[in-house]
C-alpha positions in Angstrom: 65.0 -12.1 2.6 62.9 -12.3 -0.6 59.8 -14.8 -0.2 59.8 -17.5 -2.5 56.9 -18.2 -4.6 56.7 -22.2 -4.3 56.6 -23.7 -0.9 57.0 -27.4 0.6 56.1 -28.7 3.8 58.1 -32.1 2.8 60.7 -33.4 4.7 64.3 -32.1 3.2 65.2 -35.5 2.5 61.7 -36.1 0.3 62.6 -33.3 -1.8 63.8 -33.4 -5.5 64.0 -30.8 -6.9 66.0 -27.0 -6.0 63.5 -24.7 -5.6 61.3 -27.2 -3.3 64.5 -27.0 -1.3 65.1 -23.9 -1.6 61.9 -22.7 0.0 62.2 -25.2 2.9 65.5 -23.8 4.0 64.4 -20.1 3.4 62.0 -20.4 6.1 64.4 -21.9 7.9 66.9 -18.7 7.3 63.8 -16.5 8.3 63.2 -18.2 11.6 66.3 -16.3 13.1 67.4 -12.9 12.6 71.0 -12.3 11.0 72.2 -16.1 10.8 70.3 -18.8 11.9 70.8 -20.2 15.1 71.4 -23.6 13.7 73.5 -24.4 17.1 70.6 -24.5 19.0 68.5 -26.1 17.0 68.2 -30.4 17.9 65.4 -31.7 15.3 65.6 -35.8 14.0 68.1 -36.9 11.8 65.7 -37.4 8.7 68.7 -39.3 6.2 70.9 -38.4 3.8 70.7 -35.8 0.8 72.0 -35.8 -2.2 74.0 -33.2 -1.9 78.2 -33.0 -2.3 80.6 -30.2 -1.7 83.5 -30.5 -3.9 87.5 -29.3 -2.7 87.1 -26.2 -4.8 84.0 -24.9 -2.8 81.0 -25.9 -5.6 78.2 -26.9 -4.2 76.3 -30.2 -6.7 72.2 -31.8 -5.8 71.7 -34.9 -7.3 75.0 -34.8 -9.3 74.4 -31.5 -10.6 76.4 -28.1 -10.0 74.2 -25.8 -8.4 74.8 -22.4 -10.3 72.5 -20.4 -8.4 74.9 -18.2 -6.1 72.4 -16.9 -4.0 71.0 -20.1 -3.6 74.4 -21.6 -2.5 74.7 -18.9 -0.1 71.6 -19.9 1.6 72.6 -23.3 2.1 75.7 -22.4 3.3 73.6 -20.1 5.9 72.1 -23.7 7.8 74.9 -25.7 7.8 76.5 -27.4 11.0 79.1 -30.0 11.5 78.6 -32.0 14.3 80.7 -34.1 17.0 80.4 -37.7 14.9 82.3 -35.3 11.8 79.9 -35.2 9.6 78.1 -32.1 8.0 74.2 -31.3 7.8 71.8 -29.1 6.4 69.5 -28.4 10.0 66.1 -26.3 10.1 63.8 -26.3 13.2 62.5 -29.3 12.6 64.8 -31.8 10.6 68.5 -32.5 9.3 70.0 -34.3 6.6 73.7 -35.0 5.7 75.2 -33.9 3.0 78.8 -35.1 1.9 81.9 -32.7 2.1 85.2 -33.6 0.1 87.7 -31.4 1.9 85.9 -28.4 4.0 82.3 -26.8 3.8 84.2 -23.2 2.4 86.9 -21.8 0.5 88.7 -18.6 1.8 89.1 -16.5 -1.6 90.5 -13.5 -0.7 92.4 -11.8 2.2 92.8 -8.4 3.5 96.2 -7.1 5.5 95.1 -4.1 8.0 97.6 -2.9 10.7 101.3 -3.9 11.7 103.1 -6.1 14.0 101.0 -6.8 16.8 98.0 -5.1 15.3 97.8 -6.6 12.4 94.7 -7.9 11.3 94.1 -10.6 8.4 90.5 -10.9 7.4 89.2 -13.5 4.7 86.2 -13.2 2.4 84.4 -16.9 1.9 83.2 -17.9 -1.6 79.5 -17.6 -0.1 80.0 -14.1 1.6 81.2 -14.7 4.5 83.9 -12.2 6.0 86.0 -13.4 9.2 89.1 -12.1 10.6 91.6 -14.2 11.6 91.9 -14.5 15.7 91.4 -15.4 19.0 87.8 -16.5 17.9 88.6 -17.7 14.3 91.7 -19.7 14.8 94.1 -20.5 11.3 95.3 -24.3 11.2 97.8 -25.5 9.1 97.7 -28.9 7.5 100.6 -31.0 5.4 99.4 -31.6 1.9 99.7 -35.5 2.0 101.9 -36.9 -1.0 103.9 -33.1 -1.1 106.0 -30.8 1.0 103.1 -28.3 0.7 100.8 -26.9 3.5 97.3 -26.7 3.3 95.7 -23.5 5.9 91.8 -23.7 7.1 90.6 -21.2 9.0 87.4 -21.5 11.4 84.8 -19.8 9.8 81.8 -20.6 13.1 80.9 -23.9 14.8 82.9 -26.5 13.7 83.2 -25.7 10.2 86.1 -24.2 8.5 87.4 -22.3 5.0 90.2 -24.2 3.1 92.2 -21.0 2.3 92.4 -21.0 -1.7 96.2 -21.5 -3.0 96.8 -18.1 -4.6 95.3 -16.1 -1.3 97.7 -19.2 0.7 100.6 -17.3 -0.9 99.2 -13.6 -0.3 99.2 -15.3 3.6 102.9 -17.1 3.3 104.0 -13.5 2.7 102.6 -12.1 5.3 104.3 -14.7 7.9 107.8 -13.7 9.7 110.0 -15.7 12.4 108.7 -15.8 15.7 109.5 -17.4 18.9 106.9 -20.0 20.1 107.7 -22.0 23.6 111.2 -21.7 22.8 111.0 -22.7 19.2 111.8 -20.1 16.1 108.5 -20.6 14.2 107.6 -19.1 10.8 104.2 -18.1 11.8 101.8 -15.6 10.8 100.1 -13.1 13.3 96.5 -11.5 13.3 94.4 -10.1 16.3 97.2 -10.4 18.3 97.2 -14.0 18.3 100.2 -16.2 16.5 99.7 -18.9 14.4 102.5 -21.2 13.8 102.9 -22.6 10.2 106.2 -24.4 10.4 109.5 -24.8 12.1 111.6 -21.9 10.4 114.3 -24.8 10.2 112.1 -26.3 7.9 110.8 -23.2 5.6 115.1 -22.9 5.6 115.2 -26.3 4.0 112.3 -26.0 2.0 114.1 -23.0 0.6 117.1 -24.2 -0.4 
């Protein structure tokens, strides 16, 4: 990872400006090899950050978008959501909330590999991440509230997700097919062998009328 000329030893809540921030959570990318082991890491609460993750994946610091890709993508490298819901930045030694409108990423793209049981979907992330679909990456699938629409997420690592974007959502409805689930015909969608229900077929039938 490239150094960064400008470093900070102040707490991430202290800082205010990106590139101080920046450099603080660089070394905390550094500290692990491959992604950060941000899991394992238990350092204070230090208080909330300016910081706000809109529905459509951009990232804003002090009510600003942050344009920078590369610098979104190492954010997005030490986040965590933990068991009281709520999302933080962590390094080694301190964490700070941040606030997340809908989830942390957005699935924009999707790749169909195989058939049938072998059949493999695997999503890109609009900060790089690439995850397929499966026993270890579960997709969910979430009413739109106020519409007959369905919103998918798919687990992206610890507790945080990718809110599928709506035109790959239709590149995945495609993909789905009828299946039998406990005794229910389901219109589902399959990927690493594992089936994930999206609706009744009853209701896609009604839906489609």
């Amino acid at each position: 990872m490239t150094n960064h000329p400008v470093e900070s030893s102040a707490p991430l809540a202290a800082i205010r400006d990106t590139r101080g921030l920046e450099a603080l959570i660089g070394r905390a990318a550094r500290a692990g090899k491959g992604a950060p082991p941000v899991e394992r890491w238990n350092p204070p609460f230090c208080g909330d950050l300016d910081m706000e993750i809109r529905a459509d994946g951009t990232w804003f610091y002090l009510g600003t978008p942050i344009g920078r890709a590369p610098l979104v993508r190492l954010f997005s490298t030490v986040l965590r959501k933990d068991e009281d819901g709520r999302t933080y930045l962590v390094t080694p030694v301190e964490k700070v909330g941040i606030r997340v409108v809908d989830a942390p990423f957005v699935a924009v793209e999707m790749n169909v590999s195989g058939a049938g049981e072998a059949r493999v979907l695997t999503f890109r992330t609009n900060v790089g991440d690439v995850v397929g679909a499966g026993p270890d990456h579960a997709l969910r699938f979430v009413d739109e509230e106020g519409t007959d629409g369905l919103k998918p997420y798919l687990h992206v690592r610890g507790r945080l997700e990718a809110l599928v974007a709506r035109p790959v959502m239709y590149e995945l409805v495609n993909a789905g097919e009828e299946i039998e689930v406990d005794g229910t015909m389901m219109f589902a969608v399959r990927s690493s062998g594992v089936v994930f229900p999206i609706m009744p077929a009853e209701r896609l039938r009604r839906l489609s009328a």
